[in-house]
N, C-alpha and C positions, 0 to 999 in steps of 0.2 A: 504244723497242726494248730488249729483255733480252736480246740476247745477242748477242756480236759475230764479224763476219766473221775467216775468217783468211783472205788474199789469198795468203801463202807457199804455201796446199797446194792449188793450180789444176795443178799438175803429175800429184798423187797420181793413183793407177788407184784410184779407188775408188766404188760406187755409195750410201756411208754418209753424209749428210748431216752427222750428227752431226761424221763426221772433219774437215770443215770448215769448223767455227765454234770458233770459238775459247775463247766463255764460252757458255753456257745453263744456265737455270736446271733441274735436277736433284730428285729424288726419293728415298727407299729405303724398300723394303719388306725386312724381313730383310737379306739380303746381295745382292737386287735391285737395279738402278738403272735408273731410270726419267726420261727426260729429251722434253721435250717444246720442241718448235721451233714456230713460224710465220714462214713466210718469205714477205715483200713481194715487191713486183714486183722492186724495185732488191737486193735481197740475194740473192732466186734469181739473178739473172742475175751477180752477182758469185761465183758458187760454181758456174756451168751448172748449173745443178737449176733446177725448176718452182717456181714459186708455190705456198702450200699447209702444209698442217699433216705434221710429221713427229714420229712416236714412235720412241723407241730406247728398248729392254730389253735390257739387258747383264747377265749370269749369269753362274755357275758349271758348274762339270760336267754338262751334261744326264743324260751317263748313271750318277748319281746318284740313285735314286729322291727320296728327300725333295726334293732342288733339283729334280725333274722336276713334282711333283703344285705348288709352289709354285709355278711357273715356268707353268703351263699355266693356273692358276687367276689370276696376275697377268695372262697373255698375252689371256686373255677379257674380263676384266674392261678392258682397254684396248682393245680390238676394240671392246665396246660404247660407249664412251667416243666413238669414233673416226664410229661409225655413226650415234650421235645429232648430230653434228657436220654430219652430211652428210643429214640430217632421213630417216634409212631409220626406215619405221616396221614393227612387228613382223609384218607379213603379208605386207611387199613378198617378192618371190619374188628368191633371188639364185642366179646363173650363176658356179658355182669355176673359175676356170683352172688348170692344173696345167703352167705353163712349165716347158722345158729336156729336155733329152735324159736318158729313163732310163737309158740305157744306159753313160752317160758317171757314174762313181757322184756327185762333187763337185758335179753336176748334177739329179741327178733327185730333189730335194727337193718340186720342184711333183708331177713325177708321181704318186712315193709319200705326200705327203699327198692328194692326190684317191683313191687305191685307199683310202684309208683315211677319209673321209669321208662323215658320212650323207648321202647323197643319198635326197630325198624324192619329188619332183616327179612320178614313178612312180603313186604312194599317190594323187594328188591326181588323176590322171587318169582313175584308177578309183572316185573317191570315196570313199575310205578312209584320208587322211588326219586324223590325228584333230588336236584342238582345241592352241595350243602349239607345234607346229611349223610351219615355213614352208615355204615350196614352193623345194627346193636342187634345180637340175642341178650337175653339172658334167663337166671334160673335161681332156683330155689332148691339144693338138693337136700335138705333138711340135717340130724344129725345121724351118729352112726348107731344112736339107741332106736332108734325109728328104724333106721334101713337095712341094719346090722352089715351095711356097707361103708369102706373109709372115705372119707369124704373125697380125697386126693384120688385117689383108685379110681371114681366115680367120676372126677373131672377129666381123668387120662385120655377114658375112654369117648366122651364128648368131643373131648380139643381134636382127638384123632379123626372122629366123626365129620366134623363140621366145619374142622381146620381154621380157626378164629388167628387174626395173626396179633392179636395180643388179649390179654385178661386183667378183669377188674374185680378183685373182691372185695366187699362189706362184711364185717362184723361189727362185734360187740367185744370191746376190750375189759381190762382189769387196771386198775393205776392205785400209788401206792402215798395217794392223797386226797382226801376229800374235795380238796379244791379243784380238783382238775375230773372232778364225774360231773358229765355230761355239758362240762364246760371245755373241751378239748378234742380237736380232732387229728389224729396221725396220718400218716399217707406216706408208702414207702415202696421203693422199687426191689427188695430184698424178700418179698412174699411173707407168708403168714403161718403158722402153726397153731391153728386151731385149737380153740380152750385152754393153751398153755398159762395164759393169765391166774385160769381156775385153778391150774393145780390135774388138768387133764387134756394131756399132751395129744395130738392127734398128729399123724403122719404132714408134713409140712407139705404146702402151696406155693411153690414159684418156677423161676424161671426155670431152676435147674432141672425140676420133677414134669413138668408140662411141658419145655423145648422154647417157648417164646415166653415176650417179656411178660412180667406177673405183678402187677400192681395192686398192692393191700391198703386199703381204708378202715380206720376201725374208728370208733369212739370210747371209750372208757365208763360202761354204766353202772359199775359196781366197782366196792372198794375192802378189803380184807380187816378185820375187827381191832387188827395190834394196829393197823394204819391210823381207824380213828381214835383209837385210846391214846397214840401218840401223840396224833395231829392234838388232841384235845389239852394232852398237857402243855402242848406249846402254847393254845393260845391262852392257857390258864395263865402263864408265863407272862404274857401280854396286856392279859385283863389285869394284872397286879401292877404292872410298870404304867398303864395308862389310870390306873387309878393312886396311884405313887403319883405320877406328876400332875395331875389336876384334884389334886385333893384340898385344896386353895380357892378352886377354879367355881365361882358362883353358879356360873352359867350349867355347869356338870350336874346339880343340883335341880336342876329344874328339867333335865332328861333323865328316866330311869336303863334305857335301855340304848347306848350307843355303840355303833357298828364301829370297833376303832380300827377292825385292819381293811377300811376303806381309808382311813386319812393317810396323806400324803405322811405325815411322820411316824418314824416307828419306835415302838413303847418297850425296852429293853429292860430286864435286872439282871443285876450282879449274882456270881456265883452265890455268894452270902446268903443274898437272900432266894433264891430257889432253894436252898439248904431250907434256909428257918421255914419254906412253905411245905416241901415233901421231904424233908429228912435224906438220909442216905440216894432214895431216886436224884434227888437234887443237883446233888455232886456229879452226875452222870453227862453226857453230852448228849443232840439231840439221836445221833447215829446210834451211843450205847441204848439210849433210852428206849428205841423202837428194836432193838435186837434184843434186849431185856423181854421186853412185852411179847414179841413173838418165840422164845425161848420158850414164855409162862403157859400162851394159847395153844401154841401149835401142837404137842405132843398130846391134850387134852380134848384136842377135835372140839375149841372154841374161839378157832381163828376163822371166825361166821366169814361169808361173803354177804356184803349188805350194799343194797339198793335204794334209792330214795323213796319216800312213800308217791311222788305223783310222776313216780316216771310210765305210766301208760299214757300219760296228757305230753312229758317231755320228749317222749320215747318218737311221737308222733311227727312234735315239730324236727327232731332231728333226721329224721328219714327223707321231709320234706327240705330240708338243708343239701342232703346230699344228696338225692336225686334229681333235683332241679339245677345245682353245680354241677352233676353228670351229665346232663343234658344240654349247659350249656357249652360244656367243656367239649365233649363228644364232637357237637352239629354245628357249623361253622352260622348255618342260619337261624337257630335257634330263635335266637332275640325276635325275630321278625315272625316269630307266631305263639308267643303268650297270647 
């Protein structure tokens, strides 16, 4: 095994695998990170997650051009990785889901990547698809408050239809860190159970419930209230140990406001002094500390789901991330008609 369980974070709201392993072995492309998992029978069920291969790509600023055309060209090239994995061969025909409510913006990550997806399947019915491409539907079947139909239910009946001989779906995740919304992308061969992030479990999407393979993409656009009051005290934590060690430091003086968990060094205190700043919290670890806080919020129904204020502008470029990596990933000719 390369990489170990953490048991402490079975509390987290979170549908990021990565957030609950403790070590795995890791990758970088430029300022990329690329970490890849396989989880056994006995380690999924020690995390609730499935059995199965998971990828996490963690980035910078999407809406960024350069981090964007990087970011789209790592995100394919691990699509195809993920597809050989699951033996698709290049003419099988694939069915996009596009989960989640458009309407809701934090959400409609699946929808607005399908509006933005080549769909081919069209081409092929009329005999004019040409050589290079494969035969893509896909959909948008909205939620089950819209249709008062379950999402899964609603797919059975299509796959059976249309007989796609594999599936792609998009959502909108939940992760149980600030730093990783809308900075991170999943993508797993073990399917999907929609809105479980939230706290609103829908009938699961994979292989086993549809018959062929079932490939789930999600992104992370919201994050639960105990996550940031924790994450905050950590980096409160941070801001004292970098201002502990350059409190000498001239140069510190002449910036009011520095970014220090960008520098390469990390600014640590001693038990001690996390006592002398929060008293009793202090004494705590960062694990008790986020079980503390979710202990306080949860039962009082102010464990908020929170969203970034300009995610209809981020929300945007992420859709165009992963649709244009589906696209490349999909169509062998792709490249040769941007």
């Amino acid at each position: 095994m390369n990489h170990e369980v953490d048991l402490k974070n079975n509390i987290l709201r979170t549908d990021l695998a990565v957030e609950l392993i403790e070590k795995a072995p890791t990758k970088q492309i430029d300022d990329i990170k690329i970490t890849n998992i396989t989880l056994n029978e006995k380690e999924a069920e020690q995390i609730n997650k499935k059995p199965g291969n998971y990828t996490t790509i963690e980035f910078e600023d999407v809406t960024d051009h350069t981090n964007n055309e990087k970011l789209k060209t790592v995100f394919a090239d691990e699509l195809k990785k993920l597809l050989k994995l699951e033996n698709i061969k290049e003419t099988d025909m694939c069915l996009i889901i596009g989960l989640g409510n458009e309407k809701s913006t934090p959400d409609s990550l699946g929808p607005l990547t399908v509006s933005k997806t080549l769909v081919t399947n069209y081409l092929y019915l009329y005999n004019s698809l040409e050589e290079g491409f494969r035969r893509v539907c896909a959909i948008s079947p909205g939620v089950m408050g819209e249709t008062g139909i379950e999402t899964s239910d609603l797919l059975k009946s299509i796959v059976n239809t249309i007989k796609p001989n594999f599936v792609i779906t998009i959502d909108a995740l939940a992760a149980s860190s600030v730093e990783r919304v809308n900075k991170t992308i999943q993508m797993t061969d073990s399917g999907i159970n929609p809105g479980s992030g939230v706290g609103n479990k829908r009938k699961e999407i994979s292989k086993e419930t549809l018959g062929i393979p079932t490939i789930a993409i999600g992104i992370p656009t919201v994050v639960d209230a105990a996550s940031i009051v924790s994450d905050t005290i950590k980096y409160l934590y941070e801001h004292f140990g970098y201002q502990t060690a350059n409190i000498n430091n001239p140069a510190t003086k002449l910036t009011a406001n520095v970014n220090y968990l960008k520098l390469s060094k990390k600014f640590k205190i001693n038990q001690e002094e996390k006592q002398k700043i929060l008293g009793m919290v202090g004494t705590l670890s960062e694990e008790e500390t986020k079980a503390l806080i979710y202990e306080i919020l949860n039962p009082i129904g102010y464990n908020l789901m929170v969203t970034p204020k300009e995610e209809d502008f981020v929300i945007e470029k992420l859709s165009e991330v992963i649709s244009k990596g589906l696209n490349i990933a999909l169509h062998k000719n792709i490249n040769q008609t941007k």
